[in-house]
PyMOL Python script that loads the backbone (N, CA, C, O; Angstrom):
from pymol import cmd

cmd.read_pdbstr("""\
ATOM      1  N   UNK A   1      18.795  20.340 -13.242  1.00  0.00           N
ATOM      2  CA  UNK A   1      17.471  19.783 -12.983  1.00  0.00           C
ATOM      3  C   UNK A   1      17.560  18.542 -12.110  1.00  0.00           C
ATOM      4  O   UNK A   1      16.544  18.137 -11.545  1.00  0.00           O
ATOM      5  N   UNK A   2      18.755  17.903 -11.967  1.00  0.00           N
ATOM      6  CA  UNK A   2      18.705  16.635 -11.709  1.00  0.00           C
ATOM      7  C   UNK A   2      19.141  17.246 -10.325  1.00  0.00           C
ATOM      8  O   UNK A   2      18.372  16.914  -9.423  1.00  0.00           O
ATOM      9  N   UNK A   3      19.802  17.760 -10.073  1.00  0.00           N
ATOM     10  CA  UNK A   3      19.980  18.299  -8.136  1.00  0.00           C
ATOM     11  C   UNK A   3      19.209  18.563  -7.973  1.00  0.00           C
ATOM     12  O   UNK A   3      18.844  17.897  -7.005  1.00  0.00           O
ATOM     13  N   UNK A   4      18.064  19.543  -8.395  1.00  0.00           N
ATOM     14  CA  UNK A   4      16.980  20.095  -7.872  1.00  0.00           C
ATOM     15  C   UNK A   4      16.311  18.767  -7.771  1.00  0.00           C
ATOM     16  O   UNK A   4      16.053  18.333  -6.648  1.00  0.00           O
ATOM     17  N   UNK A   5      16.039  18.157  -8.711  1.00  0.00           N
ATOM     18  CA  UNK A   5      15.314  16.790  -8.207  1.00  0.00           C
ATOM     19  C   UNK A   5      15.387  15.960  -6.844  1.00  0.00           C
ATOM     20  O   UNK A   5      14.382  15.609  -6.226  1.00  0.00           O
ATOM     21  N   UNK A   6      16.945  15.639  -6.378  1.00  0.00           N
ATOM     22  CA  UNK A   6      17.590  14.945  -5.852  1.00  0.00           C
ATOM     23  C   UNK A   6      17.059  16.176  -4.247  1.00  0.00           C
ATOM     24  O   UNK A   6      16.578  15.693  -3.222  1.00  0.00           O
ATOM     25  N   UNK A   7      17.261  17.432  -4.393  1.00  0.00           N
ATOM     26  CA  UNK A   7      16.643  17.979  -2.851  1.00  0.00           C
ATOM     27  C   UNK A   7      15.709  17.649  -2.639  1.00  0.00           C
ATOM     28  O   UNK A   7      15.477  17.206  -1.514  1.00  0.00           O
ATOM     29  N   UNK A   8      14.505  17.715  -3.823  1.00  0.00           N
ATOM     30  CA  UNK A   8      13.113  17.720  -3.670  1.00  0.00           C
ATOM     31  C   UNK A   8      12.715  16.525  -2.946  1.00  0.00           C
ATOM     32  O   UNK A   8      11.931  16.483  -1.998  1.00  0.00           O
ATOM     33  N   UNK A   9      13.513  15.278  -3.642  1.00  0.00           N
ATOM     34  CA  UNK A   9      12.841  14.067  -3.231  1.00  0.00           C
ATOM     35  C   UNK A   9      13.807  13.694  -1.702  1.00  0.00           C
ATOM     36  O   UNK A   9      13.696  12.703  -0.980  1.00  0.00           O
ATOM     37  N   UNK A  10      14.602  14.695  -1.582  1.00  0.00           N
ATOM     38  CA  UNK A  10      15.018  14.236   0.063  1.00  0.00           C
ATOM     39  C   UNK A  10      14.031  15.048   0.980  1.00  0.00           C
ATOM     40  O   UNK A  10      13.492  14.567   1.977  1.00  0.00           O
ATOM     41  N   UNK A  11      13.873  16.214   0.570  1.00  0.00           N
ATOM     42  CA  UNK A  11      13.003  16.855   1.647  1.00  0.00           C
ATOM     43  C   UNK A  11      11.855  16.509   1.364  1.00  0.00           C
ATOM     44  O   UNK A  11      11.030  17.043   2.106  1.00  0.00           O
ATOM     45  N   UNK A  12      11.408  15.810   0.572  1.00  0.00           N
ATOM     46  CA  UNK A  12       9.454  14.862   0.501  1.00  0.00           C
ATOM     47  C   UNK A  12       9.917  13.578   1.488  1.00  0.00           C
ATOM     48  O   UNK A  12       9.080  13.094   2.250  1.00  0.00           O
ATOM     49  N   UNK A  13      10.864  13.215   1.452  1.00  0.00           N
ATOM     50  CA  UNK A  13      11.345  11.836   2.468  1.00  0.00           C
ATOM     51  C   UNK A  13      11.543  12.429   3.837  1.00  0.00           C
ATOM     52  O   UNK A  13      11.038  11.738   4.722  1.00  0.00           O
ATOM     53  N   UNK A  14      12.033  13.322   4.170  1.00  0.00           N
ATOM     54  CA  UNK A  14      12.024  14.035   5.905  1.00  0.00           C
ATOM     55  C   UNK A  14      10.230  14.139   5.901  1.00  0.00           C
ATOM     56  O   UNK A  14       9.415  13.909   6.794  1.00  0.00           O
ATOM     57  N   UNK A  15      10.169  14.307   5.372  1.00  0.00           N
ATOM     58  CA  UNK A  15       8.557  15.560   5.266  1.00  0.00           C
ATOM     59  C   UNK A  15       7.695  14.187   5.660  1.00  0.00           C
ATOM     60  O   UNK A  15       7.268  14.075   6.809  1.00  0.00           O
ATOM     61  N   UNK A  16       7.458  13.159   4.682  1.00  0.00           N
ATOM     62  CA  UNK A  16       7.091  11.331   5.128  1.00  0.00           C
ATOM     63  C   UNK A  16       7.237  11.210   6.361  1.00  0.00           C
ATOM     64  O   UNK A  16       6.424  11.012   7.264  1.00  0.00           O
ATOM     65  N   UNK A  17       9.014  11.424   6.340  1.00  0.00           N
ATOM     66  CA  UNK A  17       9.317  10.446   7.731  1.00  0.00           C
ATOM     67  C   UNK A  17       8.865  11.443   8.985  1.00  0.00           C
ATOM     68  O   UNK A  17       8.542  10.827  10.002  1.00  0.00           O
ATOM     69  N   UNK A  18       8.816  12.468   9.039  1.00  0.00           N
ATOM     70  CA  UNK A  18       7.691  12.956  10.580  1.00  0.00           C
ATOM     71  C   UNK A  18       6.537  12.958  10.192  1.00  0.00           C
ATOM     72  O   UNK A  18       5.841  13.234  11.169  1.00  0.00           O
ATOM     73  N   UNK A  19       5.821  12.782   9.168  1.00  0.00           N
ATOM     74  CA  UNK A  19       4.798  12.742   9.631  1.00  0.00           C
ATOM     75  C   UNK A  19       4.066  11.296   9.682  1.00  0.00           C
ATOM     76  O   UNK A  19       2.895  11.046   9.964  1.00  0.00           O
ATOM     77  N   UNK A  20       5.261  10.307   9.273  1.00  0.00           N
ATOM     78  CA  UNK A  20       4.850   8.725  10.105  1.00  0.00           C
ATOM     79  C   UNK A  20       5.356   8.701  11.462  1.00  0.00           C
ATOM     80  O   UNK A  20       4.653   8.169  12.321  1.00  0.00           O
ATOM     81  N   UNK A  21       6.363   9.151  11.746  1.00  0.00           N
ATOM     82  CA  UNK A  21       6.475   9.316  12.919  1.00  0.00           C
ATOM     83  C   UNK A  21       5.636  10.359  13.921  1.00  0.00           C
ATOM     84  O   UNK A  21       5.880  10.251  15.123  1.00  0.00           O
ATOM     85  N   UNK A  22       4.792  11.226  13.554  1.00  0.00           N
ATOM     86  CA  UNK A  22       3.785  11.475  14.566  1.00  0.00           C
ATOM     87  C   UNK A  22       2.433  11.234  13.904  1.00  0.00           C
ATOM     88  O   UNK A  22       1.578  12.115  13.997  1.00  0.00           O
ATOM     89  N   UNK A  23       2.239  10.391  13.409  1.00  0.00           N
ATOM     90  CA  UNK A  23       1.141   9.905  13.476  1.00  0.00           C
ATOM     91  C   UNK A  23       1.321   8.505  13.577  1.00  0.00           C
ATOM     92  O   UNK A  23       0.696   7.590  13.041  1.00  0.00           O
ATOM     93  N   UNK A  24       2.329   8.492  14.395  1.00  0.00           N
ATOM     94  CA  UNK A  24       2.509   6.760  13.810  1.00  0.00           C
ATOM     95  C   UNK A  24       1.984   5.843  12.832  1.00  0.00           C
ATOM     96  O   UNK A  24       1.116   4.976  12.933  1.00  0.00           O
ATOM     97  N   UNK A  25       2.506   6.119  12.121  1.00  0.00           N
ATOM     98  CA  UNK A  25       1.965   5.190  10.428  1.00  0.00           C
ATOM     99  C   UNK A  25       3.392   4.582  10.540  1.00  0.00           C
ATOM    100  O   UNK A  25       4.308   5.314  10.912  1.00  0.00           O
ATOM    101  N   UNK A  26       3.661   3.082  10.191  1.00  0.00           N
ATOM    102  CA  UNK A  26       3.932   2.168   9.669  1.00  0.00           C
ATOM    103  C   UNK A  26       4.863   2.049   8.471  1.00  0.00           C
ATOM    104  O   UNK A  26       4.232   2.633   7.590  1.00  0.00           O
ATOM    105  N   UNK A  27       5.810   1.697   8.029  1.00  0.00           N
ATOM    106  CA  UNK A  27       5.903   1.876   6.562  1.00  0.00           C
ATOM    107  C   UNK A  27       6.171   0.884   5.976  1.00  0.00           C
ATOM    108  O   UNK A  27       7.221   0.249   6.075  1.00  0.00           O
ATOM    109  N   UNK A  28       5.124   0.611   5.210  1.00  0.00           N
ATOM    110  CA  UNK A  28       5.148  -0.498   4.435  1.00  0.00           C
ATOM    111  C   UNK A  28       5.938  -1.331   3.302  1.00  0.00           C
ATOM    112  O   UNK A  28       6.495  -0.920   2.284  1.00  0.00           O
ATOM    113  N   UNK A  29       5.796  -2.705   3.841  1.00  0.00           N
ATOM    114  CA  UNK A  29       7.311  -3.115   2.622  1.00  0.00           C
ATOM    115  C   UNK A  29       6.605  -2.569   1.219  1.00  0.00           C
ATOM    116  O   UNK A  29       5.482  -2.153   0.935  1.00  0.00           O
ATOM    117  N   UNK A  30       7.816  -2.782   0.506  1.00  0.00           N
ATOM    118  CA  UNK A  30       7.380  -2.707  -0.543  1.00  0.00           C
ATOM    119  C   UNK A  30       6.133  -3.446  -1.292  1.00  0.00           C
ATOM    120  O   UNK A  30       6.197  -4.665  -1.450  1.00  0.00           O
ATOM    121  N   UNK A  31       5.175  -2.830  -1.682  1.00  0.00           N
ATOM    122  CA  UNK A  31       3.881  -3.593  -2.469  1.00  0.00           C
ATOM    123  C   UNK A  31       4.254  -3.802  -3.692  1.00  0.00           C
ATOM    124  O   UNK A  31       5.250  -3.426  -4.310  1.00  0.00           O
ATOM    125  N   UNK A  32       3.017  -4.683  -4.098  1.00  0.00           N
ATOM    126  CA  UNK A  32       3.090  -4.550  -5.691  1.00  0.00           C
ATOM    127  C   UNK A  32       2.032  -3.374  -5.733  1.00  0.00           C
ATOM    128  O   UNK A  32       1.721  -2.811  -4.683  1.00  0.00           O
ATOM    129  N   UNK A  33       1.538  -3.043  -6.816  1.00  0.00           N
ATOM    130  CA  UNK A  33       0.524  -1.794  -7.577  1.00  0.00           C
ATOM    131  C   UNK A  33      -0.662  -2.782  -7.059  1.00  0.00           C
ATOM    132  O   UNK A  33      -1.311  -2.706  -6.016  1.00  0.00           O
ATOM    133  N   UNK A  34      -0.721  -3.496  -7.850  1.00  0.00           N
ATOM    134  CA  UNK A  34      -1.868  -4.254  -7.899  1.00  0.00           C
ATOM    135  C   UNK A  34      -2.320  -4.564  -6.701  1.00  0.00           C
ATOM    136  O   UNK A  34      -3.547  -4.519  -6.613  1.00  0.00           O
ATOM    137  N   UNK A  35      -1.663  -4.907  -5.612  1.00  0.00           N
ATOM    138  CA  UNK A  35      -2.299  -5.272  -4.176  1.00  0.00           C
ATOM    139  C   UNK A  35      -2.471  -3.811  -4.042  1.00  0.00           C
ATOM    140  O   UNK A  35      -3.546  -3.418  -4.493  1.00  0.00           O
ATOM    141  N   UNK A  36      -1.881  -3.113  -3.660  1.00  0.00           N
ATOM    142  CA  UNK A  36      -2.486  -1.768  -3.384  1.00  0.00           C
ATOM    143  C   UNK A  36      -3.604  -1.107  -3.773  1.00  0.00           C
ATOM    144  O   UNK A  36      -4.428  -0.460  -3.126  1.00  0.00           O
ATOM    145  N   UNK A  37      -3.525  -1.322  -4.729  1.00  0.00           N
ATOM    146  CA  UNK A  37      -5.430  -1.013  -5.238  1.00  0.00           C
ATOM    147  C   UNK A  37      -6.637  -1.577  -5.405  1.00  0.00           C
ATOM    148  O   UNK A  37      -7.727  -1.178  -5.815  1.00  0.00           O
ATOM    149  N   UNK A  38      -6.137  -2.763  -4.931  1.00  0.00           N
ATOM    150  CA  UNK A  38      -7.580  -3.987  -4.442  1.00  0.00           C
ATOM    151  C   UNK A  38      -7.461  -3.499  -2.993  1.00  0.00           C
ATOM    152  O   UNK A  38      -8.453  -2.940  -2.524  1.00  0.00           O
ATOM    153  N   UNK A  39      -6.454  -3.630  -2.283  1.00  0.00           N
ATOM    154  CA  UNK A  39      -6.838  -3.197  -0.473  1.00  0.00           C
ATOM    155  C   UNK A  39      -7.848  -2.109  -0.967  1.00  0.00           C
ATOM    156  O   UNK A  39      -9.058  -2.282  -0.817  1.00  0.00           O
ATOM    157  N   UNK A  40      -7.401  -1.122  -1.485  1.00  0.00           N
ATOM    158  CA  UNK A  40      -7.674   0.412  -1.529  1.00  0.00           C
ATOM    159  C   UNK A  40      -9.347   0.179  -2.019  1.00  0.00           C
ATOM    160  O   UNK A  40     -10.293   0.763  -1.492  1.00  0.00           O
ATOM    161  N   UNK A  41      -9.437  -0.654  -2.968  1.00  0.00           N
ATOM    162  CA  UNK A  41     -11.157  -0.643  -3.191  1.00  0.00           C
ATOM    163  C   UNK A  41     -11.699  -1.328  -2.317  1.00  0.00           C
ATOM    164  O   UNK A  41     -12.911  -1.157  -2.189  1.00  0.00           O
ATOM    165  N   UNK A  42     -11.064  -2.266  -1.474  1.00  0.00           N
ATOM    166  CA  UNK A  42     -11.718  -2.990  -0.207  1.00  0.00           C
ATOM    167  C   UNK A  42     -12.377  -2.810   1.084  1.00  0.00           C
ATOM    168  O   UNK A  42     -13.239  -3.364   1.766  1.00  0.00           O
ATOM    169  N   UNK A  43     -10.974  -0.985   1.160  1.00  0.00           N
ATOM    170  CA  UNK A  43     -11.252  -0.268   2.176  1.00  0.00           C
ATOM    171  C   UNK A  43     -12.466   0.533   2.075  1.00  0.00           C
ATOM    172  O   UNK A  43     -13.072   0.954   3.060  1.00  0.00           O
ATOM    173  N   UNK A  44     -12.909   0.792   0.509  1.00  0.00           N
ATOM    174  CA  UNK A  44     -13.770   2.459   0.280  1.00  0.00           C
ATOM    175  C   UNK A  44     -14.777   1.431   1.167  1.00  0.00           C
ATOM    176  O   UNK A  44     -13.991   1.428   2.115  1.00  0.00           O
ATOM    177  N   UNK A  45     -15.400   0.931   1.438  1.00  0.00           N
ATOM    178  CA  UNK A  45     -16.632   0.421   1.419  1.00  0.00           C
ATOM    179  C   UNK A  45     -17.006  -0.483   3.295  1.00  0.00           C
ATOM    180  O   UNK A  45     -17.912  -1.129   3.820  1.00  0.00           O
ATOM    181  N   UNK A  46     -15.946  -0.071   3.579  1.00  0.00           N
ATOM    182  CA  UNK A  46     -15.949  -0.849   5.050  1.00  0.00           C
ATOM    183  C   UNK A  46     -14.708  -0.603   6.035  1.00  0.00           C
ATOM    184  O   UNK A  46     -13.626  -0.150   5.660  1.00  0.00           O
ATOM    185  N   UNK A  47     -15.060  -1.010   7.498  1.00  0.00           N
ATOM    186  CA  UNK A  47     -13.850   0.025   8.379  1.00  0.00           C
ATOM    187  C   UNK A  47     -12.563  -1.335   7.858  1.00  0.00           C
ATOM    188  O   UNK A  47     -12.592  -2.342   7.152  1.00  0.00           O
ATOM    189  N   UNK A  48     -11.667  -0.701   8.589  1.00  0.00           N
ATOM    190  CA  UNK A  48     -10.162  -1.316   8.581  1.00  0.00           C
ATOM    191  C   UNK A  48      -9.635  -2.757   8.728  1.00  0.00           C
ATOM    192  O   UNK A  48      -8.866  -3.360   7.980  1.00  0.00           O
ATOM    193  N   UNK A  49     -10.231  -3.173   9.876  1.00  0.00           N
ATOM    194  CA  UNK A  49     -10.331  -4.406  10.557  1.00  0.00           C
ATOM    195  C   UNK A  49     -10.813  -5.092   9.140  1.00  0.00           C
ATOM    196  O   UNK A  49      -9.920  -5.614   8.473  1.00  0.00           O
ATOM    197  N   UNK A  50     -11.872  -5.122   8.737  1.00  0.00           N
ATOM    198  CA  UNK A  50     -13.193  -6.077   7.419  1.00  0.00           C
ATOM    199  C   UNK A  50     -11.905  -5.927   6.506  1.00  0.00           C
ATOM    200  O   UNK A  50     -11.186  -6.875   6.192  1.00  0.00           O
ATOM    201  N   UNK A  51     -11.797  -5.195   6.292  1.00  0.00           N
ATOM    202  CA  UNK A  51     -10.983  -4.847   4.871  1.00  0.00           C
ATOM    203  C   UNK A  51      -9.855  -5.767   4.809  1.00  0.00           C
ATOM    204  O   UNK A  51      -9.772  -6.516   3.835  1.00  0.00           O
ATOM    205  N   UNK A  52      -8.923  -5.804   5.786  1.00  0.00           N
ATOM    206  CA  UNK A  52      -7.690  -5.949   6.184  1.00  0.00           C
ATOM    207  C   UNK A  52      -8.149  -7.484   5.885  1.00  0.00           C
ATOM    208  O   UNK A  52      -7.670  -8.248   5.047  1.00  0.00           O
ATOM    209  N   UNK A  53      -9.268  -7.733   6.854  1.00  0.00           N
ATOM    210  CA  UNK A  53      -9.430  -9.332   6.608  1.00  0.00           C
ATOM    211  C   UNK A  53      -9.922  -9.643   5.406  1.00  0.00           C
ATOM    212  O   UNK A  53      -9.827 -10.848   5.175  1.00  0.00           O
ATOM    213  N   UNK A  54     -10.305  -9.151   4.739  1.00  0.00           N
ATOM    214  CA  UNK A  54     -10.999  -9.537   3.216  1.00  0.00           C
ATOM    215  C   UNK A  54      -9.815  -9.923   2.615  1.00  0.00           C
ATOM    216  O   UNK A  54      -9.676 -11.050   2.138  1.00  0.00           O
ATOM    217  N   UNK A  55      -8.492  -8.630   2.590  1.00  0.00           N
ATOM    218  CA  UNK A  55      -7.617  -8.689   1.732  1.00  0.00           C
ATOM    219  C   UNK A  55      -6.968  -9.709   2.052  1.00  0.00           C
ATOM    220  O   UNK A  55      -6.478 -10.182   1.027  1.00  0.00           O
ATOM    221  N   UNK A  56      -6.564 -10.624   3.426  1.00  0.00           N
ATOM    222  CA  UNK A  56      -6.031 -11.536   3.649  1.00  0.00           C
ATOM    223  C   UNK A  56      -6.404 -12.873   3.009  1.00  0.00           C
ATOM    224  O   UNK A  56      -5.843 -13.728   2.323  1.00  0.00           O
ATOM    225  N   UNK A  57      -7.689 -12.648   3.583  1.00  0.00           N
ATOM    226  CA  UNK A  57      -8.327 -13.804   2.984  1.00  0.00           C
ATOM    227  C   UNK A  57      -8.230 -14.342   1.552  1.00  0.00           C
ATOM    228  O   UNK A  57      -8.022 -15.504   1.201  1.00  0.00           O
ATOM    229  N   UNK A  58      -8.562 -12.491   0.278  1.00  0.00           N
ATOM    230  CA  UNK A  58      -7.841 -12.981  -0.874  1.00  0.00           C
ATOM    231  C   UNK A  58      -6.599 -13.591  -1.038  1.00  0.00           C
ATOM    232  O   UNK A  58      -6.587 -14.702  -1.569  1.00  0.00           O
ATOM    233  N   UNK A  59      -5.651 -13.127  -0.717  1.00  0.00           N
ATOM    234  CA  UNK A  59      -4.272 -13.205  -0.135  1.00  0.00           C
ATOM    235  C   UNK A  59      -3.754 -14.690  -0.072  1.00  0.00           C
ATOM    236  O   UNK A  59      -2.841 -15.222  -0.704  1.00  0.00           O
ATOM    237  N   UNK A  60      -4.680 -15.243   0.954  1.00  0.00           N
ATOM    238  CA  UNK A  60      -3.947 -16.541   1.336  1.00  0.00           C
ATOM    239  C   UNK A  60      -4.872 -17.745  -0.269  1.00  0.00           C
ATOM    240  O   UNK A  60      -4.603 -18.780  -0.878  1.00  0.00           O
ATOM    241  N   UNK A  61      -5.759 -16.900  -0.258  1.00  0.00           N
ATOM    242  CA  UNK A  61      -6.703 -18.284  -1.144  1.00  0.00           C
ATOM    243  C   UNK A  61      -5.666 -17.881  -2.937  1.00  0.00           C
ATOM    244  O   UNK A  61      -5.523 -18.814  -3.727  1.00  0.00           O
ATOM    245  N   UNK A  62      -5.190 -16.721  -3.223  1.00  0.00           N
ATOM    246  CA  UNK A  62      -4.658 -16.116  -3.883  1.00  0.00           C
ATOM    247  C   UNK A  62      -3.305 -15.531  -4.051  1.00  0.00           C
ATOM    248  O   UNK A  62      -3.292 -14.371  -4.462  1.00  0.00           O
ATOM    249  N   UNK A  63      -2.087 -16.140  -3.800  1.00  0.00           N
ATOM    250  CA  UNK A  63      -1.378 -15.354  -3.543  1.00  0.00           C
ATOM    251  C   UNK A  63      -0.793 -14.540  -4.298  1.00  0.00           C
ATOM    252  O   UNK A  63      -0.090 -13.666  -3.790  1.00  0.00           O
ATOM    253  N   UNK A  64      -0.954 -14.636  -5.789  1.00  0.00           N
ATOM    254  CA  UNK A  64      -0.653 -14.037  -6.845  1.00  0.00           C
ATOM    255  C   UNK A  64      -1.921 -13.786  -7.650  1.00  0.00           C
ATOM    256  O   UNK A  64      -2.889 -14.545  -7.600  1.00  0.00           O
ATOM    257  N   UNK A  65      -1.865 -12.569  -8.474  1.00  0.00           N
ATOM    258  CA  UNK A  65      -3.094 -12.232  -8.963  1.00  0.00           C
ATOM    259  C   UNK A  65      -3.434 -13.051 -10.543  1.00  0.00           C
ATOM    260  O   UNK A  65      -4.502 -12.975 -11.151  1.00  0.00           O
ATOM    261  N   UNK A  66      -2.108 -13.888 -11.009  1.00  0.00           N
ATOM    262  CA  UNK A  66      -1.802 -14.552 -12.030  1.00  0.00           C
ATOM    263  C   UNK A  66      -3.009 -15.798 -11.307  1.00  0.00           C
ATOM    264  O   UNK A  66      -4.126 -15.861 -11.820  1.00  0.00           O
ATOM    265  N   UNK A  67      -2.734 -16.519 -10.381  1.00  0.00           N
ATOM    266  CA  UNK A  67      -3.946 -17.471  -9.967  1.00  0.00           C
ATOM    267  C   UNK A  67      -5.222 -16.911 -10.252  1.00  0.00           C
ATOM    268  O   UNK A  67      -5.883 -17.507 -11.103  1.00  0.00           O
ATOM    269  N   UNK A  68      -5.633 -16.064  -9.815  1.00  0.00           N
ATOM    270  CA  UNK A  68      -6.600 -15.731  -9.016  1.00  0.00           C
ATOM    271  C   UNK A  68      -7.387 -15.222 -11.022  1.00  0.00           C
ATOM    272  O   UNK A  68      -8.600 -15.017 -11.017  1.00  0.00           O
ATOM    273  N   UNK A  69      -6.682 -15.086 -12.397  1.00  0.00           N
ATOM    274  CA  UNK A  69      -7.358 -14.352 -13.286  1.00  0.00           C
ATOM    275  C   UNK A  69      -7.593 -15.892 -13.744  1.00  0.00           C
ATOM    276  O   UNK A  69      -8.523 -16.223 -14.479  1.00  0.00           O
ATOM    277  N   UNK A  70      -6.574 -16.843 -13.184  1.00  0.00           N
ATOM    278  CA  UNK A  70      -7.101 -18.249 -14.354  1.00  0.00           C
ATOM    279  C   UNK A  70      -8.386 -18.555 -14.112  1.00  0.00           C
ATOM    280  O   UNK A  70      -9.039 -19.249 -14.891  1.00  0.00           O
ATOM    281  N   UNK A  71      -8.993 -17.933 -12.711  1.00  0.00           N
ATOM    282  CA  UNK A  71     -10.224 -18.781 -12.561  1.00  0.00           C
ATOM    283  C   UNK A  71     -11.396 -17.845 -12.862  1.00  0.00           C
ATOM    284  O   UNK A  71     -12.473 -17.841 -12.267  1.00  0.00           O
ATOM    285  N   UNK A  72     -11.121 -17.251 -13.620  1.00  0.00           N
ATOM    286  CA  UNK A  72     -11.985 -16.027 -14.021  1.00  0.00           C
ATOM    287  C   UNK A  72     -12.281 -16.417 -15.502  1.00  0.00           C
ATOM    288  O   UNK A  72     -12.967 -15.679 -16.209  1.00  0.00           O
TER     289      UNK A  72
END
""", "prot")
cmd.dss("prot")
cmd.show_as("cartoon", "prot")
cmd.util.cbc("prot")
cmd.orient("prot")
């Protein structure tokens, strides 16, 4: 089970890597969870550019989400 695992998750990593490479996508450092799913609700609601800057903006006023609950 554990080889079969070990193909699967190499050929899901080729399979990634062309199709960031023709679509040119980016690959992102590593996130935390948590930033990833505040961008992700930031994005439903507005184009890329807004979003991107929203999340920054949290970002810099916030850089950890540990700040950002004390003032809640």
């Amino acid at each position: 089970m554990v080889k079969d695992e070990a193909k699967l998750r190499n050929k899901l990593r080729k399979i990634s890597d062309a199709l960031s490479k023709l679509f040119e996508i980016k690959r992102r450092e590593k996130s935390d969870p948590l930033d990833i799913l505040i961008a992700t609700i930031l994005s439903q609601n507005t184009n890329d550019l807004n979003s991107h800057k929203a999340f920054k903006n949290l970002k810099d006023k916030f850089p950890d989400f540990e700040s950002l609950a004390k003032r809640i």
